[in-house]
KEGU-358495 format. One record per atom (N, C-alpha, C): x, y, z; residue in one letter. Coordinates in steps of 0.05 Angstrom, whole numbers, padded with zeros to 5 digits, always signed. Example, Ala and Ser with C-alpha at 12.3 -4.5 7.8 and 13.67 -1.06 7.14 Angstrom:
+00264-00114+00156a/+00246-00090+00156a/+00264-00066+00156a/+00257-00045+00142s/+00273-00021+00143s/+00258+00001+00157s/
//
This chain:
+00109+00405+00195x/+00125+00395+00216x/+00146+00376+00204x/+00172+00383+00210x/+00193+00363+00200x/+00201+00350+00217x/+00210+00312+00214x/+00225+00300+00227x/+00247+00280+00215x/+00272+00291+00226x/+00294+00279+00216x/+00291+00260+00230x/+00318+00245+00224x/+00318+00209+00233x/+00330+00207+00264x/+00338+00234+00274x/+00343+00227+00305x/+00320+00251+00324x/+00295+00249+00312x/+00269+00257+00314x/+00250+00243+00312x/+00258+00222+00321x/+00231+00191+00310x/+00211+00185+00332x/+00228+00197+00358x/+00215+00170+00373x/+00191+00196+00389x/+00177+00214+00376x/+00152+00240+00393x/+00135+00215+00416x/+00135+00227+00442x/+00128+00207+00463x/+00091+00207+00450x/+00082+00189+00456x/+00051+00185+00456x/+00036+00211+00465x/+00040+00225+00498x/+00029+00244+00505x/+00026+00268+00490x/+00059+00265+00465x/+00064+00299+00454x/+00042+00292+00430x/+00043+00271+00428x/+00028+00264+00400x/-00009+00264+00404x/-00011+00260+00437x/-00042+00258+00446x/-00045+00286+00445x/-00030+00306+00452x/-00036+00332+00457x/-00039+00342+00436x/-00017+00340+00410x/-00024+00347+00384x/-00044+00344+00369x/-00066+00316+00370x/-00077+00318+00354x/-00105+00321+00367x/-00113+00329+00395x/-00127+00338+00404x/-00131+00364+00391x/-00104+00381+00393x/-00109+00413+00394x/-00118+00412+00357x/-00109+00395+00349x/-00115+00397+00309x/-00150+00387+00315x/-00160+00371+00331x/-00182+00365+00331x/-00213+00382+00339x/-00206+00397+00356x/-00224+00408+00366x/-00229+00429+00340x/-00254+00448+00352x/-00264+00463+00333x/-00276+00455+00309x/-00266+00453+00284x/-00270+00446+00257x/-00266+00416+00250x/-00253+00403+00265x/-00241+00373+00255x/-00250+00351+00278x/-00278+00349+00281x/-00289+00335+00292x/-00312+00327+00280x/-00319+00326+00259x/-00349+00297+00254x/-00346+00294+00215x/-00348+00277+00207x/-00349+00278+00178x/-00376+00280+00172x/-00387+00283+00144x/-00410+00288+00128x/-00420+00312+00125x/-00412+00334+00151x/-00436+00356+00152x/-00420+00382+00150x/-00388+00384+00137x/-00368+00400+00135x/-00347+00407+00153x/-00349+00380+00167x/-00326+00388+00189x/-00309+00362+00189x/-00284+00363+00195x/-00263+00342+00191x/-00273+00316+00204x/-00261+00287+00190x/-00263+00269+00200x/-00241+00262+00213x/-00245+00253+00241x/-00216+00245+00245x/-00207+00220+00248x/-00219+00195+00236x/-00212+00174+00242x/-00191+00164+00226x/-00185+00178+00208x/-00166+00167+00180x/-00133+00184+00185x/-00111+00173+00181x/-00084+00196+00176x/-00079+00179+00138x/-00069+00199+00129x/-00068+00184+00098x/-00030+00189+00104x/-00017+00169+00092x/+00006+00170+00094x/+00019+00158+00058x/+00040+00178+00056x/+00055+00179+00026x/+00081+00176+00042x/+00094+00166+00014x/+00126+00158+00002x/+00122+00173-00020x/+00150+00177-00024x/+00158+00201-00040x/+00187+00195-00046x/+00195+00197-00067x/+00221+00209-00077x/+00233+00216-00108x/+00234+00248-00105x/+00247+00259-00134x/+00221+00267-00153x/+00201+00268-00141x/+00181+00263-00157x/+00159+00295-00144x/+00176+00322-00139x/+00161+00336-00129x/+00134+00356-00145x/+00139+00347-00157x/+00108+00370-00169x/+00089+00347-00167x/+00090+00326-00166x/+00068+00306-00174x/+00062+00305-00138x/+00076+00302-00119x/+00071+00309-00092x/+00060+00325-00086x/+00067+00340-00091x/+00049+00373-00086x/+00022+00377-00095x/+00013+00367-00119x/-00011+00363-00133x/-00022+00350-00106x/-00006+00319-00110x/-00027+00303-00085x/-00043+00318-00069x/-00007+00334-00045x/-00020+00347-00023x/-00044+00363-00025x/-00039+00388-00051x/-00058+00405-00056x/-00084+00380-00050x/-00093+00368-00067x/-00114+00355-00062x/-00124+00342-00032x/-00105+00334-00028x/-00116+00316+00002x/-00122+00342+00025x/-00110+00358+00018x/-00118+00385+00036x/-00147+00400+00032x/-00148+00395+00005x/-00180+00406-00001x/-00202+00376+00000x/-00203+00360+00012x/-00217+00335+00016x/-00232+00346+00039x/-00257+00335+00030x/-00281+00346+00063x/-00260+00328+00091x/-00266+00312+00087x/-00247+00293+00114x/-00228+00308+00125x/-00210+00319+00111x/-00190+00342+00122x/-00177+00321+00129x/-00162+00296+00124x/-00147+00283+00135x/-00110+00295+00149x/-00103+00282+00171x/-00076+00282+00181x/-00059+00274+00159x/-00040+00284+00150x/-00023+00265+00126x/-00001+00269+00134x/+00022+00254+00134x/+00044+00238+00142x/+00058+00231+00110x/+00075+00244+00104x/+00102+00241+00087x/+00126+00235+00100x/+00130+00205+00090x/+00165+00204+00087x/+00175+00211+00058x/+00189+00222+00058x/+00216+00229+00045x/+00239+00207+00042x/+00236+00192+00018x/+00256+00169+00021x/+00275+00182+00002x/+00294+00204+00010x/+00324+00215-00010x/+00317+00229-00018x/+00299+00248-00028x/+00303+00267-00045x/+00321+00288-00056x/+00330+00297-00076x/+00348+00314-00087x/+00336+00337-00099x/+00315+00332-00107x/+00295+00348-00120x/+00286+00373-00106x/+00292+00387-00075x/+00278+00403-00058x/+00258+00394-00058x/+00247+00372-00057x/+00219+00360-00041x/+00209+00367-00015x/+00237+00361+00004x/+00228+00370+00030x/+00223+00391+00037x/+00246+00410+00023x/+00234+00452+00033x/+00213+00451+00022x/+00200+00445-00019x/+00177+00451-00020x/+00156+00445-00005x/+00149+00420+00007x/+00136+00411+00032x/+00133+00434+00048x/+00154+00429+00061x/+00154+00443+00090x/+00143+00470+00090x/+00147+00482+00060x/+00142+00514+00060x/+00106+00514+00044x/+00104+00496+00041x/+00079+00499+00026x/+00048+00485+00036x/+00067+00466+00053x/+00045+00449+00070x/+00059+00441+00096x/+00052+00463+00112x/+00071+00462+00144x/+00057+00449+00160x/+00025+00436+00160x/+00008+00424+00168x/+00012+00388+00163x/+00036+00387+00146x/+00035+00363+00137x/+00063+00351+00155x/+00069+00328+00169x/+00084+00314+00189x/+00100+00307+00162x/+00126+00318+00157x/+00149+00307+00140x/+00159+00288+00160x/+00168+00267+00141x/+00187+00249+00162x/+00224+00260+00134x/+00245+00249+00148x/+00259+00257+00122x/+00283+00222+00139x/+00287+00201+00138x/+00302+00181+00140x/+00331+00188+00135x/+00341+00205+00116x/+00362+00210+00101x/+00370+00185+00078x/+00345+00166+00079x/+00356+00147+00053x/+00337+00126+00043x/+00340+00117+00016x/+00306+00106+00008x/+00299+00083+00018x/+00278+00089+00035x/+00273+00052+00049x/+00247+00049+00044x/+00248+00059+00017x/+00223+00041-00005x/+00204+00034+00009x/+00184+00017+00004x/+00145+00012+00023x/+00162+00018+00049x/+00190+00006+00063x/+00188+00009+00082x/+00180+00044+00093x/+00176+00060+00080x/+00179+00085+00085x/+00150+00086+00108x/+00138+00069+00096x/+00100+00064+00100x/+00099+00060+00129x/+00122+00043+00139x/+00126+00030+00161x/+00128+00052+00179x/+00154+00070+00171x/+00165+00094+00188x/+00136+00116+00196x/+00126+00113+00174x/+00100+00136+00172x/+00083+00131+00197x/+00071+00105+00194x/+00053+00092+00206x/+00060+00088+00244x/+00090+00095+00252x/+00091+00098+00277x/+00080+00124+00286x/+00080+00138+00271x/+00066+00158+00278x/+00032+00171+00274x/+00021+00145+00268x/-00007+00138+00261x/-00020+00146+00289x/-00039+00153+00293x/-00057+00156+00320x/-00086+00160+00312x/-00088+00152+00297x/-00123+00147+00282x/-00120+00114+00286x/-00145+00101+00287x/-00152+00083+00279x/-00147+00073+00244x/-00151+00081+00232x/-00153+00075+00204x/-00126+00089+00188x/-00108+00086+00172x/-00091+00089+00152x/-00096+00096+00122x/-00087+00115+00110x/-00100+00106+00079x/-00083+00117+00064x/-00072+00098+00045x/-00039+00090+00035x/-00040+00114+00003x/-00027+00118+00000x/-00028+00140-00020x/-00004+00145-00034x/+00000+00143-00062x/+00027+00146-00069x/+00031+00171-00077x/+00050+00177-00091x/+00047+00213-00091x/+00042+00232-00115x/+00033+00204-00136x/+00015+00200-00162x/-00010+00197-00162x/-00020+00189-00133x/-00052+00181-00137x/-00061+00213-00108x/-00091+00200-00112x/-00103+00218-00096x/-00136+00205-00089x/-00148+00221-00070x/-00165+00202-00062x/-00189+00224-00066x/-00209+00211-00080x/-00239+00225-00086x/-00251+00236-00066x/-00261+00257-00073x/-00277+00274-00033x/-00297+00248-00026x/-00293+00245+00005x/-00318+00228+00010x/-00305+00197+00010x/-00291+00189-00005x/-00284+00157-00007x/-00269+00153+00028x/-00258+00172+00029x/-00239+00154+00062x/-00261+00161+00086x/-00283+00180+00081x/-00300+00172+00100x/-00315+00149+00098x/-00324+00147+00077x/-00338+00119+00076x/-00325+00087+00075x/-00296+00094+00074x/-00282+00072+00085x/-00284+00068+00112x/-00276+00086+00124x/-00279+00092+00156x/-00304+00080+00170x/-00322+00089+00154x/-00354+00079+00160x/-00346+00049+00156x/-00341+00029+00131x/-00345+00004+00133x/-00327-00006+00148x/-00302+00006+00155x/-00286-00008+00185x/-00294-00003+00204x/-00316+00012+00212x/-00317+00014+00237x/-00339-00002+00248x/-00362-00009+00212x/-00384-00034+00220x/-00371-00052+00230x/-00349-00065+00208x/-00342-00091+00208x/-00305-00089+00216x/-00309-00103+00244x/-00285-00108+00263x/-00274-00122+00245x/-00277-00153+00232x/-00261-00169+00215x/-00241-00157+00189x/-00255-00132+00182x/-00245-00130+00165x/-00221-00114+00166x/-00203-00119+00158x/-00167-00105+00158x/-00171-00079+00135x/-00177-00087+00120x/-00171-00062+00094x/-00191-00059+00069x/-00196-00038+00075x/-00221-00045+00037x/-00199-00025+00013x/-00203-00040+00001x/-00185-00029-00036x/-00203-00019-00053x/-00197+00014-00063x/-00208+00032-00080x/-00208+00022-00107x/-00233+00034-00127x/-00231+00031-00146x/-00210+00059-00159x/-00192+00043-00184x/-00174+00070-00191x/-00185+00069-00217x/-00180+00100-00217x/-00186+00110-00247x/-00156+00125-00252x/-00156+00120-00281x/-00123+00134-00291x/-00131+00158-00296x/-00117+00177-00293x/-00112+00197-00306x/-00101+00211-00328x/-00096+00220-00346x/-00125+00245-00356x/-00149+00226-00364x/-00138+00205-00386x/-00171+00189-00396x/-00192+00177-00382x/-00191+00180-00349x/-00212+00175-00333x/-00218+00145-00339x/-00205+00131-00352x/-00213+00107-00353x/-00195+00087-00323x/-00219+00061-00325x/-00208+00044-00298x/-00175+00031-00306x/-00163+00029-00287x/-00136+00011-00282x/-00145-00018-00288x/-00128-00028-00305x/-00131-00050-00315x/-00134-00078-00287x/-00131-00068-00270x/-00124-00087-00240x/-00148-00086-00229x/-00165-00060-00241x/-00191-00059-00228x/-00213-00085-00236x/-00209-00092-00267x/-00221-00120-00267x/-00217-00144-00248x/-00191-00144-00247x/-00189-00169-00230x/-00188-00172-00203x/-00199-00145-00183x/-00211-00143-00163x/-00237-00147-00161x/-00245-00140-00187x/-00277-00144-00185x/-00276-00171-00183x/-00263-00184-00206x/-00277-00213-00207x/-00263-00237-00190x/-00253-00218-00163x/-00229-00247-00149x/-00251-00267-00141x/-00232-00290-00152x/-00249-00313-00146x/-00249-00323-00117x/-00241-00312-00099x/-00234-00319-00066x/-00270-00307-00058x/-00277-00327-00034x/-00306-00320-00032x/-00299-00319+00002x/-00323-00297+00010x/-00308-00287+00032x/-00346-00295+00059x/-00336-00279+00078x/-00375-00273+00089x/-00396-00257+00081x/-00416-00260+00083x/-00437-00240+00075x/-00434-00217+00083x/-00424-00206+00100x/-00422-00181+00105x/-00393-00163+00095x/-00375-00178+00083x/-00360-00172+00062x/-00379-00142+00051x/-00357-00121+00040x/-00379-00097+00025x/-00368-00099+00007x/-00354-00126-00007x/-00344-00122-00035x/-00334-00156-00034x/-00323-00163-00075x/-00313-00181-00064x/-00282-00189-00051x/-00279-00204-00041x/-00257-00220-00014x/-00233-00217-00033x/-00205-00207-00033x/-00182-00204-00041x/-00164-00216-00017x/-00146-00228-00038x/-00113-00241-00029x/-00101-00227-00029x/-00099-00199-00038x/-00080-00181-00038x/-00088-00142-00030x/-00077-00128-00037x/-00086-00108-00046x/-00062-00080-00055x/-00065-00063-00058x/-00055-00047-00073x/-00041-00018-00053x/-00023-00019-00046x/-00028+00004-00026x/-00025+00030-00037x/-00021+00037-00058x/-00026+00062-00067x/-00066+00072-00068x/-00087+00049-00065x/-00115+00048-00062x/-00127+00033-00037x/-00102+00041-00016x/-00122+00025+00009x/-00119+00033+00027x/-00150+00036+00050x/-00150+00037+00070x/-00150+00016+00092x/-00127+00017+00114x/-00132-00009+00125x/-00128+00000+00162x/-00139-00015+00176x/-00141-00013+00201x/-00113-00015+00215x/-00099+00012+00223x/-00084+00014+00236x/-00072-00008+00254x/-00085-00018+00272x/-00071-00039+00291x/-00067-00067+00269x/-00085-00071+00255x/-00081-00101+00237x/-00048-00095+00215x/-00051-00068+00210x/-00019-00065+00191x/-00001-00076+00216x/+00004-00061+00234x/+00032-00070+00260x/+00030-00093+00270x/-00003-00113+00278x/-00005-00135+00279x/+00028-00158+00268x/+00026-00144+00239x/+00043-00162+00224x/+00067-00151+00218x/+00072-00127+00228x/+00103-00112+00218x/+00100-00097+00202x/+00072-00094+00191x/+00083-00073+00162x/+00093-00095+00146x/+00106-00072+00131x/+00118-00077+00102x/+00142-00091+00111x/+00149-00111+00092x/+00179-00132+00102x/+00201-00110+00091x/+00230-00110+00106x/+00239-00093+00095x/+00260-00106+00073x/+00253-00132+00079x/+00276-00157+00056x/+00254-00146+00027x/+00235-00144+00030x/+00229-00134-00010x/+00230-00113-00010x/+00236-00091+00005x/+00244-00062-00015x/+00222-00048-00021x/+00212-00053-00035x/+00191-00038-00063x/+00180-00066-00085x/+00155-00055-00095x/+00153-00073-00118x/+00141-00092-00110x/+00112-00101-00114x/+00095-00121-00103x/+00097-00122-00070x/+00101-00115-00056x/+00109-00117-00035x/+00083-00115-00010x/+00053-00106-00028x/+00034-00115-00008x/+00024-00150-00006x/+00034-00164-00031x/+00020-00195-00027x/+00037-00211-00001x/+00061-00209+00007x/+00065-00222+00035x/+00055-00208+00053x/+00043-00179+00065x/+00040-00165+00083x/+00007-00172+00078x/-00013-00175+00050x/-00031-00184+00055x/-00033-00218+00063x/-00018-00234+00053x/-00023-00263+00063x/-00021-00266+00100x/-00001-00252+00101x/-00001-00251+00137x/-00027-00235+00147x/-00030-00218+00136x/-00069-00209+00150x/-00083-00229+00148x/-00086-00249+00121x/-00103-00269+00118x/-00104-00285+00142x/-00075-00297+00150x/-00073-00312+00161x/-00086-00314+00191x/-00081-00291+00199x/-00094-00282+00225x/-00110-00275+00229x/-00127-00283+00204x/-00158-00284+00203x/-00175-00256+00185x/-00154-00243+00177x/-00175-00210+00177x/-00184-00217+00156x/-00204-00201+00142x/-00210-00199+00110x/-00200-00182+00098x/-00201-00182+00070x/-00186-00155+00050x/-00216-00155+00036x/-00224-00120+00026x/-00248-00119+00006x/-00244-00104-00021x/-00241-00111-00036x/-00245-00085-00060x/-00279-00079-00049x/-00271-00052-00052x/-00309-00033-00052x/-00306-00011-00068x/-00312-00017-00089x/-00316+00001-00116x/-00326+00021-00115x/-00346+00036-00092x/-00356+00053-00087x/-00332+00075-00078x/-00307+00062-00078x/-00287+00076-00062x/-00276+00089-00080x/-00255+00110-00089x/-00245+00120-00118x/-00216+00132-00103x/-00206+00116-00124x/-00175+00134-00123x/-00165+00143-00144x/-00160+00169-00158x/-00141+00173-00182x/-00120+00171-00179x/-00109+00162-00203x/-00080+00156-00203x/-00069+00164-00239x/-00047+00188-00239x/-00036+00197-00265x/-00003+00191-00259x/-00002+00174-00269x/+00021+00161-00267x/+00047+00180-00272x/+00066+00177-00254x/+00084+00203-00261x/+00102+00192-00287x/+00117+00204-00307x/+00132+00196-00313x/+00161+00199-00311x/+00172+00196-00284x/+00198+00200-00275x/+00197+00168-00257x/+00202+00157-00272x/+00201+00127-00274x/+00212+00110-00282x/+00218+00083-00268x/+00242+00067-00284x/+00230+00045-00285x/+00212+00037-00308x/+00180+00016-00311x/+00208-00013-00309x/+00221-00014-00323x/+00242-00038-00329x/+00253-00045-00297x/+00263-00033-00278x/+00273-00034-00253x/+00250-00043-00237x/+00231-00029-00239x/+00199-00033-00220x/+00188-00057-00239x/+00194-00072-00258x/+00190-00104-00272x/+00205-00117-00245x/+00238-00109-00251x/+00259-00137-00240x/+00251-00136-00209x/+00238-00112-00199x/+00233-00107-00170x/+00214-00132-00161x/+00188-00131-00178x/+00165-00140-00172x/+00169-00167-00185x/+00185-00176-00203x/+00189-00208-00212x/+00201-00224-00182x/+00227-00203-00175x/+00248-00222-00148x/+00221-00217-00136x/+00208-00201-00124x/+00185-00201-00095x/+00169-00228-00100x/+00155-00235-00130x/+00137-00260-00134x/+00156-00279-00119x/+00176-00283-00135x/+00186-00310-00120x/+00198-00305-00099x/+00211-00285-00089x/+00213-00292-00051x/+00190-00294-00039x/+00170-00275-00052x/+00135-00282-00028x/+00130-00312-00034x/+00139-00324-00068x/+00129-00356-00067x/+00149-00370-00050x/+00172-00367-00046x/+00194-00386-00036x/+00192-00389+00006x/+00174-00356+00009x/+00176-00348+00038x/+00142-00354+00048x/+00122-00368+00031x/+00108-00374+00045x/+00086-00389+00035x/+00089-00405+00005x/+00084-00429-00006x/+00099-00458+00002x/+00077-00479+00003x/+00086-00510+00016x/+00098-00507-00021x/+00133-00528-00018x/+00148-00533-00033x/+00138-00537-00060x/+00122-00558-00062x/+00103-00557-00084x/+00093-00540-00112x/+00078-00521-00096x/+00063-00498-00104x/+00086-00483-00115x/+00111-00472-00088x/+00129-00447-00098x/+00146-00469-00122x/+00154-00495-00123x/+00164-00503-00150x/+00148-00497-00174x/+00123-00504-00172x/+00112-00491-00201x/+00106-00471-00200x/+00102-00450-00185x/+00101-00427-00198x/+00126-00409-00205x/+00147-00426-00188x/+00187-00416-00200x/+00176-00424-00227x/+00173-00452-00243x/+00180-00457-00266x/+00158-00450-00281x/+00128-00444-00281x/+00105-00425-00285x/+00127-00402-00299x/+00136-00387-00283x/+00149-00358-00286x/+00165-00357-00307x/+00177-00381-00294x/+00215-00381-00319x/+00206-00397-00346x/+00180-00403-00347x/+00175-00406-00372x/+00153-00381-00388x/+00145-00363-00368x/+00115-00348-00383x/+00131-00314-00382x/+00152-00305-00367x/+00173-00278-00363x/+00178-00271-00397x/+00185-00256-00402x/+00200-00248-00428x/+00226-00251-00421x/+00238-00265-00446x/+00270-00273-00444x/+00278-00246-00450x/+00290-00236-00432x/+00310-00216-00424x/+00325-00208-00412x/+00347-00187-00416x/+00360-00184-00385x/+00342-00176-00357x/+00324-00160-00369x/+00309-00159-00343x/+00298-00178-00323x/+00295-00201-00342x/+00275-00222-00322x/+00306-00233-00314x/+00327-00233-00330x/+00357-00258-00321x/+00352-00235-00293x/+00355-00210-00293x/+00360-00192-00273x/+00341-00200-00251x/+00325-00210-00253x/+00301-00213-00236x/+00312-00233-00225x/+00314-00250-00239x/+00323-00291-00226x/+00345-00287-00207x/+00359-00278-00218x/+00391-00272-00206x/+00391-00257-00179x/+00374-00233-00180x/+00372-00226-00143x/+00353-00243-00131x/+00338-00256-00147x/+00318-00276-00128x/+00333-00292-00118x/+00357-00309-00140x/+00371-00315-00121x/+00385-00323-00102x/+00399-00287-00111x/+00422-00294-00088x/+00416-00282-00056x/+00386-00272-00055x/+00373-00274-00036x/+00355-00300-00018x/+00373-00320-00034x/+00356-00346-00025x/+00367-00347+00006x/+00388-00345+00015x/+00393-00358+00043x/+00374-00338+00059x/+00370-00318+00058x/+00350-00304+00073x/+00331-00312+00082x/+00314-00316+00054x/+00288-00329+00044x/+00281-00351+00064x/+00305-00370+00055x/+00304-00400+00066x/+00300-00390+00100x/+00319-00372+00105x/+00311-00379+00139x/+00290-00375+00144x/+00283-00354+00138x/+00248-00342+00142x/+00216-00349+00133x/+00233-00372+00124x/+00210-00387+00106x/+00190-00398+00125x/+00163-00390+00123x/+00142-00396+00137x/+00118-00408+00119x/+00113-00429+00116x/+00090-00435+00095x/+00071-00428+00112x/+00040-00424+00083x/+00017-00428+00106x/+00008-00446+00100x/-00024-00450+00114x/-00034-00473+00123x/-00053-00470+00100x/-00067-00509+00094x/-00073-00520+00073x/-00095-00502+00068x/-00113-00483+00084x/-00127-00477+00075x/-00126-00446+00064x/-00108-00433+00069x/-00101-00410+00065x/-00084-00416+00033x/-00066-00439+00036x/-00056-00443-00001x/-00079-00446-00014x/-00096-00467-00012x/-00119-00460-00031x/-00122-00444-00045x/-00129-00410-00030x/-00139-00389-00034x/-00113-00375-00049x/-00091-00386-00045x/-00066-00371-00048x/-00077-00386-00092x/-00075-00408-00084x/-00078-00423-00116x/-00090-00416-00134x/-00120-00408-00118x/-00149-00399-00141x/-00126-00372-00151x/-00124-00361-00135x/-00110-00325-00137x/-00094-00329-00161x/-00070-00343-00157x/-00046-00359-00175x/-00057-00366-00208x/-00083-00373-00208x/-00098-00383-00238x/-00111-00369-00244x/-00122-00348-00223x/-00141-00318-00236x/-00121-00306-00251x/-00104-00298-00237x/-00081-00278-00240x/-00066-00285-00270x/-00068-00305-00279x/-00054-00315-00305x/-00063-00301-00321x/-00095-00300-00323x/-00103-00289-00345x/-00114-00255-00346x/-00098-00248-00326x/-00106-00213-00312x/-00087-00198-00329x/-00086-00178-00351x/-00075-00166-00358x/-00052-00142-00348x/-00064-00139-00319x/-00047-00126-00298x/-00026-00140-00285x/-00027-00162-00293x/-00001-00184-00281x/+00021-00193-00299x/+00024-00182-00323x/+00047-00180-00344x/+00073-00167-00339x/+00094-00180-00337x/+00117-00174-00329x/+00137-00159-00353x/+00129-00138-00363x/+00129-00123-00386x/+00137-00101-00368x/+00155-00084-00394x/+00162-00058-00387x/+00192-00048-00395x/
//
């Protein structure tokens, strides 16, 4: 199913009727070979079509049988005909232009499951992991999102980020099924549909590039929890049609607008001068400083600090994170 950008707004009813008629028969109960339906998995995409296609192939052969939802942010590549002709079961969205995480946002209006599960178009999700996400959101109401363990691809070894999920020092409730995260990863997470819109989604002032740590600090805030649960698996073989140096300066400007847009003055001054002293002197990081910014008047208006007890948690994160090898502004 394709939808261009003056095809956005499918009324609720066409969408109740749709996924009734996908539900019945085969796509009603998980564990015992028949579809789960509480999950839609939703991808961003662009230029990057064989590594998409892989995905799909996979998420189509997953017991869950999940709904999946692609935006198309520009492609040039025939991304979208390959799609459309190869997986006609799959809801293309096509924008006509790259609106980066925001793509996540566009996806997710068209969500009608309870649960979401974020997927880039390099990773893929283990048979079995998004039901048993499903299962721990549906014990526990508090919780907004649990974060997969990733393994890289081909050498099956863990993502270096996977350490420092394990060991976040943020301490959460006992009924936590993992431990308590400040952040999470959306290419490895499942998170409860109404708690993403709660807060807007993805901001569309960062683009791309770190861009889940303000969308998770606002879940914090409003009380939800975030979990890494290791029991969860996501692969991920990194494509290489990639621009590692651009996705640095992306994710350097996001640190400091998320520090400038919702750290007490304090905190976001040392960790500005933290940065501009621990970055590699280069054009990339000058490139980084420089859109950070000349996106300050934005920033400044929108600036919302949080409260003393939520920086706390923001701080431990801030001194874990120093010594996390997945937090190196390299590339």
């Amino acid at each position: 199913m394709t939808d261009d950008a003056t095809h956005r707004r499918a009324t609720p009813a066409h969408e109740d009727r749709a996924r009734t008629g996908r539900a019945r028969g085969a796509r009603t109960g998980p564990g015992d070979g028949r579809a789960d339906p509480r999950t839609t998995v939703v991808v961003i995409t662009r230029d990057r079509c064989p590594e998409l296609l892989r995905t799909l192939r996979t998420l189509r052969e997953l017991p869950e049988r999940p709904d999946v939802i692609v935006t198309d942010n520009g492609s040039g590549d025939g991304t979208p005909e390959a799609v459309t002709r190869q997986f006609p079961e799959v809801r293309l969205l096509r924008p006509g232009r790259n609106l980066g995480a925001v793509g996540r946002n566009l996806a997710v209006r068209y969500v009608r499951t309870p649960y979401v599960a974020f997927c880039d178009d390099d990773t893929w999700w283990e048979p079995g992991s998004l039901g048993r996400a499903a299962d721990l959101l549906d014990a526990h109401p508090g919780l907004a999102a649990v974060t997969a363990r990733i393994v890289v691809e081909p050498s099956g070894e863990e993502d270096p980020v996977v350490a420092e999920l394990r060991g976040s020092p943020l301490t959460g409730p006992d009924w936590l099924p993992g431990p308590a995260l400040g952040s999470f990863l959306a290419a490895a997470t499942v998170m409860r549909t109404s708690a993403f819109r709660s807060v807007g989604g993805f901001h569309p002032g960062l683009w791309l590039g770190g861009e889940e740590e303000l969308l998770a600090t606002d879940l914090l805030r409003r009380g939800h929890w975030l979990s890494y649960v290791p029991e969860l698996t996501i692969h991920h073989a990194a494509s290489p049609v990639r621009d590692s140096t651009e996705r640095r300066v992306l994710g350097l400007r996001n640190t400091l607008w998320f520090t400038w847009l919702r750290r007490p003055w304090p905190s976001a001054a040392r960790r500005t001068w933290y940065l501009a002293r621990t970055v590699p002197r280069d054009r990339a990081s000058v490139r980084a400083f420089g859109r950070a910014l000349a996106g300050l008047p934005w920033v400044l208006r929108q600036r919302d600090p949080v409260p003393a007890e939520l920086e706390a948690r923001l701080v431990a994160l801030e001194r874990a994170r120093r010594h996390s090898p997945a937090r190196r502004y390299v590339g």
